[in-house]
mmCIF file of the C-alpha atoms, coordinates in Angstrom:
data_MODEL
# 
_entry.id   MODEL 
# 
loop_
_atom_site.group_PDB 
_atom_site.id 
_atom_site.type_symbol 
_atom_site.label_atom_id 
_atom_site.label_alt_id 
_atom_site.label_comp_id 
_atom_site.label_asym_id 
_atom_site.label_entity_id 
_atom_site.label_seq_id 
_atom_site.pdbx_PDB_ins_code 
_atom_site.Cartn_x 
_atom_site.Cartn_y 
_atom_site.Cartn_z 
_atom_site.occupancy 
_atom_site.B_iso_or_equiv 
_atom_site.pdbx_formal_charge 
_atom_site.auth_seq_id 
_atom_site.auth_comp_id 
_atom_site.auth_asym_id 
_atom_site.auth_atom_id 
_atom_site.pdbx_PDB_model_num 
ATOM 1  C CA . UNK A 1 1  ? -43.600 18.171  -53.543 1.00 0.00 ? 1  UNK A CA 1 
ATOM 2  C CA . UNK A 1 2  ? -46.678 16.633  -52.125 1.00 0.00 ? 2  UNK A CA 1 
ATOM 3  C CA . UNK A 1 3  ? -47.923 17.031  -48.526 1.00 0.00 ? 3  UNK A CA 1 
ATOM 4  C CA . UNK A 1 4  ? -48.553 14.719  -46.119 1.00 0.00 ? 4  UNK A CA 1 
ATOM 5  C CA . UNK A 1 5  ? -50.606 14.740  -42.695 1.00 0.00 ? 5  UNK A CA 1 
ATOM 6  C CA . UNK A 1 6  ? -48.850 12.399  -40.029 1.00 0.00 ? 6  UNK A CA 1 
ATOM 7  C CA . UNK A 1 7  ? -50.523 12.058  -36.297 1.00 0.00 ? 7  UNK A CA 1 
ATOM 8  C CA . UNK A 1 8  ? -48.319 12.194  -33.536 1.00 0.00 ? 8  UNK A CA 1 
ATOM 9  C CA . UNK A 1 9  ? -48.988 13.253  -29.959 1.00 0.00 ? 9  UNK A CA 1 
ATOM 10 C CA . UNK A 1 10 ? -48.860 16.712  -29.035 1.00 0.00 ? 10 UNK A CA 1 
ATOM 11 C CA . UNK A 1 11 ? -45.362 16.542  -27.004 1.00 0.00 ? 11 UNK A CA 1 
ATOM 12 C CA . UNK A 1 12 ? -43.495 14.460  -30.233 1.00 0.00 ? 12 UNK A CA 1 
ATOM 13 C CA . UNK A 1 13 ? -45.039 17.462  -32.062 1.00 0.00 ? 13 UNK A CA 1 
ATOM 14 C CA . UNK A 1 14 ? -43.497 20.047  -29.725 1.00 0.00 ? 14 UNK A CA 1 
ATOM 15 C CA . UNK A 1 15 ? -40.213 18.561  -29.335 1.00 0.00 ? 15 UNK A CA 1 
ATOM 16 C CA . UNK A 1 16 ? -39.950 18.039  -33.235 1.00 0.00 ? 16 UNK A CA 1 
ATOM 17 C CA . UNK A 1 17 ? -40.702 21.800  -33.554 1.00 0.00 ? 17 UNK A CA 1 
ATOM 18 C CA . UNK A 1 18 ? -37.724 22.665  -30.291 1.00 0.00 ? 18 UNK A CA 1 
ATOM 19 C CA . UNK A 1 19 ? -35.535 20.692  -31.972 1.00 0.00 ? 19 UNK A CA 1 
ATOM 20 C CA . UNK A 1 20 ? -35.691 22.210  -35.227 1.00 0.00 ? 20 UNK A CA 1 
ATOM 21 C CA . UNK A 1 21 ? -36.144 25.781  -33.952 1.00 0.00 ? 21 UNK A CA 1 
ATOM 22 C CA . UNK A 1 22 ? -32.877 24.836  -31.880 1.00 0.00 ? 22 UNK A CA 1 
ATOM 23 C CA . UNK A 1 23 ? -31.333 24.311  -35.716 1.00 0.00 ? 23 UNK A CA 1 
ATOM 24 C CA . UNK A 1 24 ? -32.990 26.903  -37.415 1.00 0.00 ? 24 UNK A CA 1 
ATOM 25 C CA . UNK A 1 25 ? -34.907 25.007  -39.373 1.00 0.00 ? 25 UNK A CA 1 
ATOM 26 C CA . UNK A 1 26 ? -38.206 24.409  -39.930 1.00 0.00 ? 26 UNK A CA 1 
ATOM 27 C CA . UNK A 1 27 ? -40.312 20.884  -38.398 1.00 0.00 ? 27 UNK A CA 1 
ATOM 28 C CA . UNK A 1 28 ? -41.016 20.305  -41.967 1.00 0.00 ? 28 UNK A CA 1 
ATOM 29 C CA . UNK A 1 29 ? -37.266 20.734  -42.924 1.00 0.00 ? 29 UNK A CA 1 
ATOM 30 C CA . UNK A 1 30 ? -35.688 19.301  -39.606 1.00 0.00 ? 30 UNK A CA 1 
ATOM 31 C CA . UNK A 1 31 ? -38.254 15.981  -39.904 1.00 0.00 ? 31 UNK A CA 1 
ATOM 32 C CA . UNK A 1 32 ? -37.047 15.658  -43.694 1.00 0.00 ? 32 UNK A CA 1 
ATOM 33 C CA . UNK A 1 33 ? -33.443 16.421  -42.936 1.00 0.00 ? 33 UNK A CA 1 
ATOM 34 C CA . UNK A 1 34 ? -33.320 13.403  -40.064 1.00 0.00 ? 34 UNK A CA 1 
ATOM 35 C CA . UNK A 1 35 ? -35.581 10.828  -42.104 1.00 0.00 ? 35 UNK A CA 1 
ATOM 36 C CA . UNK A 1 36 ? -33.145 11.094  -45.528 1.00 0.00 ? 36 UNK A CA 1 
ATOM 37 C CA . UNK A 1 37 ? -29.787 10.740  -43.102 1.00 0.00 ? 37 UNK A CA 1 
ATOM 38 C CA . UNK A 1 38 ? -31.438 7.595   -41.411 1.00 0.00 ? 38 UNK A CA 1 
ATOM 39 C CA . UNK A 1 39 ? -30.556 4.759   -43.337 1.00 0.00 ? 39 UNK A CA 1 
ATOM 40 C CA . UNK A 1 40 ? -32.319 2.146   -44.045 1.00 0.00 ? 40 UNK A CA 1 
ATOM 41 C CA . UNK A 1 41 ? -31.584 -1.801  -42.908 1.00 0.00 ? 41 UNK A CA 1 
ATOM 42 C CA . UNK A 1 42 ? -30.007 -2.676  -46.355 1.00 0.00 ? 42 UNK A CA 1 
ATOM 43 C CA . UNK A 1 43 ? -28.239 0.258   -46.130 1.00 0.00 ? 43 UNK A CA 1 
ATOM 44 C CA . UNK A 1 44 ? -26.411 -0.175  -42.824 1.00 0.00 ? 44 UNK A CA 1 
ATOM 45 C CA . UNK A 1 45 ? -26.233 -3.718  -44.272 1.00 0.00 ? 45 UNK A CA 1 
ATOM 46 C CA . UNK A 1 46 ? -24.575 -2.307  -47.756 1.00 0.00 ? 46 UNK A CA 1 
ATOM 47 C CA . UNK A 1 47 ? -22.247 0.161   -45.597 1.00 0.00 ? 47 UNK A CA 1 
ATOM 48 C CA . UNK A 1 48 ? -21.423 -2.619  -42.994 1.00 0.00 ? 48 UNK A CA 1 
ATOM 49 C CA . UNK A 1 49 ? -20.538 -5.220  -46.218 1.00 0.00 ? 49 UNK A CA 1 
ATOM 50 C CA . UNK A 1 50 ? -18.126 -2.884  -47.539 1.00 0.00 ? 50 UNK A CA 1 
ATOM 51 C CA . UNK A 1 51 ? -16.597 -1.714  -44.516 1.00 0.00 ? 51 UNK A CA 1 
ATOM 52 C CA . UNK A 1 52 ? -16.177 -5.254  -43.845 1.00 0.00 ? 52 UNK A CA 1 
ATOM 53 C CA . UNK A 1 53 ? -14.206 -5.371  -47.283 1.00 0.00 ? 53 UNK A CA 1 
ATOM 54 C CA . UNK A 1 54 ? -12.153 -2.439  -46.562 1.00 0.00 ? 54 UNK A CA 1 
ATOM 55 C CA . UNK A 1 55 ? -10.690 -4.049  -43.186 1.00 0.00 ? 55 UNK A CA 1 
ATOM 56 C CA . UNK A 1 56 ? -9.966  -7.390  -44.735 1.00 0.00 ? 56 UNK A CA 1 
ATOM 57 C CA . UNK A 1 57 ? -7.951  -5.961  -47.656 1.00 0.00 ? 57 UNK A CA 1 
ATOM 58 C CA . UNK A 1 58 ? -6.569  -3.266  -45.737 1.00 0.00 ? 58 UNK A CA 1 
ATOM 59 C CA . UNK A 1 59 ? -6.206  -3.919  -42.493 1.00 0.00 ? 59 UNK A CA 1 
ATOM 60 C CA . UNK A 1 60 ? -7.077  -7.167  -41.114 1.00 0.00 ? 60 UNK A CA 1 
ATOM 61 C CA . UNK A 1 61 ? -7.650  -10.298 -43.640 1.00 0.00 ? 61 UNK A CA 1 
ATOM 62 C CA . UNK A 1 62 ? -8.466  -12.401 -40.781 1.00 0.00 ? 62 UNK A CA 1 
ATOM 63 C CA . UNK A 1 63 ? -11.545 -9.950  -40.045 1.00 0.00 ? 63 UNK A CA 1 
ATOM 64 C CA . UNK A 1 64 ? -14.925 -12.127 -39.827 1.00 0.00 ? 64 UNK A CA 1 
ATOM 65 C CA . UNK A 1 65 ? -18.932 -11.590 -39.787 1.00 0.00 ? 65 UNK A CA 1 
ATOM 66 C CA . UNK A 1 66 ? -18.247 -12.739 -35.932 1.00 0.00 ? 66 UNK A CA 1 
ATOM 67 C CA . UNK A 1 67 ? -15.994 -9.605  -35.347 1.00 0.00 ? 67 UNK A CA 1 
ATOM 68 C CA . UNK A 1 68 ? -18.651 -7.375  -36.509 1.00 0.00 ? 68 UNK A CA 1 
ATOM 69 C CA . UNK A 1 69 ? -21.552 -9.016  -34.506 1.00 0.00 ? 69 UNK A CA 1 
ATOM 70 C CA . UNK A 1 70 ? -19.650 -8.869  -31.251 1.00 0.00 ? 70 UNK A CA 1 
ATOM 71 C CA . UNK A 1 71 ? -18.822 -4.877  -32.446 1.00 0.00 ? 71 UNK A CA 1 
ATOM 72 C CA . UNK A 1 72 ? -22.214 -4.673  -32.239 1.00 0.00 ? 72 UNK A CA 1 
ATOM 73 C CA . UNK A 1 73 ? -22.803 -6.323  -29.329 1.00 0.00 ? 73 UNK A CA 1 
ATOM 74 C CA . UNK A 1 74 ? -20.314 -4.080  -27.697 1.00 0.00 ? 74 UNK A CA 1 
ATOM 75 C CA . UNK A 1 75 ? -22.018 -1.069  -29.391 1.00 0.00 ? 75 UNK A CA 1 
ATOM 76 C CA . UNK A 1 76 ? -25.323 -1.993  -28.555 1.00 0.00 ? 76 UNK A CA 1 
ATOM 77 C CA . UNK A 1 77 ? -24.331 -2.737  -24.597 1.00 0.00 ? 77 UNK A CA 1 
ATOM 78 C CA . UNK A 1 78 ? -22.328 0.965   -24.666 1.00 0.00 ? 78 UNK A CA 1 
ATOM 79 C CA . UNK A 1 79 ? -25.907 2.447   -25.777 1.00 0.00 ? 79 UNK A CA 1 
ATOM 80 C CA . UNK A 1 80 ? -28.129 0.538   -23.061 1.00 0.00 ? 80 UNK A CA 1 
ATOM 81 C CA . UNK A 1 81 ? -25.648 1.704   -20.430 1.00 0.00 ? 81 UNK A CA 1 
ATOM 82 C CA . UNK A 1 82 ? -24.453 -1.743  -19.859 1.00 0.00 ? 82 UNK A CA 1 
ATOM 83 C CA . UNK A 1 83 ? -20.904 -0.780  -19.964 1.00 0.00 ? 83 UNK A CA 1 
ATOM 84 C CA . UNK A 1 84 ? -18.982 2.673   -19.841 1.00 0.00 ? 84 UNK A CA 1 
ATOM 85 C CA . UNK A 1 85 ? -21.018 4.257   -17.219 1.00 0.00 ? 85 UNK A CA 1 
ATOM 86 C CA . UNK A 1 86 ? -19.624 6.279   -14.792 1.00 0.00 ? 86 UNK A CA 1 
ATOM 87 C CA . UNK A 1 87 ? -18.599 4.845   -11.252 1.00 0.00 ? 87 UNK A CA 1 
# 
């Protein structure tokens, strides 16, 4: 396993290290544990194409590409705290 030297500001480094001592784990072992469960772009786009597939032969055959980008809208407006908040 080779090293490698990364340069990050001092309070990314000390919340990597919290958040890993929080977990037991290492920085080293926390930083490699979120990087290989964060998929790349054609991976969410392999994962969305066959969930896609699933719901059209399982559930819905009428499911289109226009479903899942207004999912995502919905998603995405859910995350900026555009909808759902609290009254």
């Amino acid at each position: 396993m080779g090293d490698t030297t990364i340069k990050i500001s001092e309070s990314i480094r000390d919340r990597l290290r919290t958040l890993a001592e929080e977990r037991g784990m290492s920085t080293r072992a926390y930083v490699e544990r979120v990087v290989a469960a964060t998929p790349t772009e054609t991976e969410r786009a392999e994962r969305t194409a066959r969930a896609v597939a699933y719901v059209q032969a399982h559930l819905r055959e009428d499911f289109t590409e226009g479903d899942v980008r207004e999912a995502q809208e919905w998603r995405a407006a859910i995350a900026d705290g555009r909808l759902g908040g609290r009254r």
